[in-house]
N, C-alpha and C positions, 0 to 999 in steps of 0.2 A: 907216666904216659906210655903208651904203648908205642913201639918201635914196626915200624915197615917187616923188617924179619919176623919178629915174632908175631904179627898179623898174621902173614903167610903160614907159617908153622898152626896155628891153633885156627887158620881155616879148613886150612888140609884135615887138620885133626876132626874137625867138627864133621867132617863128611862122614866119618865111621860111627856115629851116633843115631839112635832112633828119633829121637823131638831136636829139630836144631832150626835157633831162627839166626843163622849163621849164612844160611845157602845165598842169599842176593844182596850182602852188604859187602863194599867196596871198603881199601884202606880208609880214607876220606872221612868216611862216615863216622868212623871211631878212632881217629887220631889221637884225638885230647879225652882217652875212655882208659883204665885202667884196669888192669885183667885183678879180678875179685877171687878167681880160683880157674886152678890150672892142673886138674889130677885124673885117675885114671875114668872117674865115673861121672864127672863134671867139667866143661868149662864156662865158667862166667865171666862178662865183662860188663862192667859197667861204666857208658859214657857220661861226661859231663860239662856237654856243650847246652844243654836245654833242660829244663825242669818242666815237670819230673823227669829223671835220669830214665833213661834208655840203657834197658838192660839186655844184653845178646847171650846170648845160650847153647849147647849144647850138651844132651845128656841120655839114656838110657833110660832110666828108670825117673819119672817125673815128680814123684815124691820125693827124692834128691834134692831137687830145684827146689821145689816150694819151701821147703826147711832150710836150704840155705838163704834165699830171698825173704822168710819170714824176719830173717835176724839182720836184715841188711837196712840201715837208715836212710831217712830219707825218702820222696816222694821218687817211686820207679813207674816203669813202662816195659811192656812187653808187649812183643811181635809172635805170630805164629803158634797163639796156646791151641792146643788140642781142644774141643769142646769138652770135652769128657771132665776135664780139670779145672772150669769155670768157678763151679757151686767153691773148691776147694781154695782160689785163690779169691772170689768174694769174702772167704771166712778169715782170712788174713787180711782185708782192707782194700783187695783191687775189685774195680769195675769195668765192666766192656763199657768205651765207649763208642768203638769205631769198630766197623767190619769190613774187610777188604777182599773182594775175592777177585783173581786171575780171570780174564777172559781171552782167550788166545782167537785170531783174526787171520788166516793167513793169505786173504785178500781182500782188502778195504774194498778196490775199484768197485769187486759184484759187491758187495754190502751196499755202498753209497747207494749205486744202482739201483737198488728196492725203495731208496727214500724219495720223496717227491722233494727238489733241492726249491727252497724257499730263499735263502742267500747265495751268494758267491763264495768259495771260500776263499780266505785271506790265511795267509801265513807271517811270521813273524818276521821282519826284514833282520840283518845284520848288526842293522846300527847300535851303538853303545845304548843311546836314550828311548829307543824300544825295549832294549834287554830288562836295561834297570827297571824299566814301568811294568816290565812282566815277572821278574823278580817281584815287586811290592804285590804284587796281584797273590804270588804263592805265598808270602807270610803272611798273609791272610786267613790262609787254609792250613798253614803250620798245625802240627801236633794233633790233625785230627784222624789221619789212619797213618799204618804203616808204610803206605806206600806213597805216601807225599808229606816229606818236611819240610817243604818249602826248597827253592831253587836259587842261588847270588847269580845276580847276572853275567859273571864270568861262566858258570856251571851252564847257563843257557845257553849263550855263546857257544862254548864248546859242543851245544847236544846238535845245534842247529849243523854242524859238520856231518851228525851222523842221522839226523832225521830231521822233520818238520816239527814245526809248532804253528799249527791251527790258532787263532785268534775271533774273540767271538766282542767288538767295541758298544758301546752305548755311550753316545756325545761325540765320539771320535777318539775316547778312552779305553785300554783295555781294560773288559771287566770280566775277560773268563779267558783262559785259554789250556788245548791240550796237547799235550807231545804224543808223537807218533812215530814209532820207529820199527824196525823188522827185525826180529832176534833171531836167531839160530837159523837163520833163513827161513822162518816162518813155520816151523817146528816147533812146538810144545817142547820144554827139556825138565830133566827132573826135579819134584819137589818136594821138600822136607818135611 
């Protein structure tokens, strides 16, 4: 398993790379992952908290990656392919299932303002027995893009200190909900 330090080190590292889906994963995220190659013109890691394995990256040259990932077992996952590299890793055995794109917001209030508001909105209270029902709500939608694997309701908990969570009920059940929060002070920052 991978160690807090050496996190640190090969995230650092991955910044001086051209293709890296390294840039917006937290320790957390790959604790229980295994670094698969650590050299001058590659780093891989691969976790194995979910199947298919989630594979993180960072490299130069993208023909590098796909030959090393051609020979690696087991059902993987990858974040952040370039388009260009698609048809290439189809011929190895993966397929797009999800497509995630960034949309940066840097004020809700005028946005809402254009919508014609049809409900009220509600937000997720504090309590334990909310968290958990909105954890179950996200492994729901587990493993289908990059950008939500799902949330423990401890991890909810915590986001609710730094942003909202939007709730959308049917019965008086949550049956959808969104997080909302303001990065870099509502700044677009770089991406890989």
């Amino acid at each position: 398993m991978i160690c807090k330090d050496l996190f640190e080190i090969l995230f650092e590292k991955a910044k001086g790379f051209k293709y890296s889906s390294m840039n917006y994963i937290d320790f957390d995220e790959c604790e229980n992952a295994e670094v698969f190659c650590n050299c001058d013109d590659l780093i891989l890691i691969r976790g194995r908290d979910k199947t298919p394995n989630m594979v993180y990256f960072a490299v130069n040259d993208f023909e590098v990656l796909i030959k090393k990932i051609a020979e690696m077992p087991g059902g993987l996952r990858l974040h952040f392919v370039p388009r260009e590299f698609a048809a290439q890793l189809n011929k190895i055995g993966f397929a797009e299932w999800a497509e995630f794109m960034d949309l940066w917001n840097t004020d809700l209030a005028k946005t809402a303002s254009l919508f014609e508001a049809r409900l009220e909105t509600e937000y997720l209270s504090q309590g334990q027995d909310e968290c958990d029902k909105a954890a179950e709500v996200t492994k729901k939608c587990e493993l289908q893009s990059r950008g939500f694997e799902s949330m423990s309701a401890k991890h909810i908990l915590e986001h609710l200190d730094d942003g909202k969570i939007i709730v959308c009920r049917k019965d008086s059940e949550i049956a959808g909900l969104c997080s909302v929060s303001i990065y870099n002070n509502g700044q677009p920052f770089g991406f890989g």
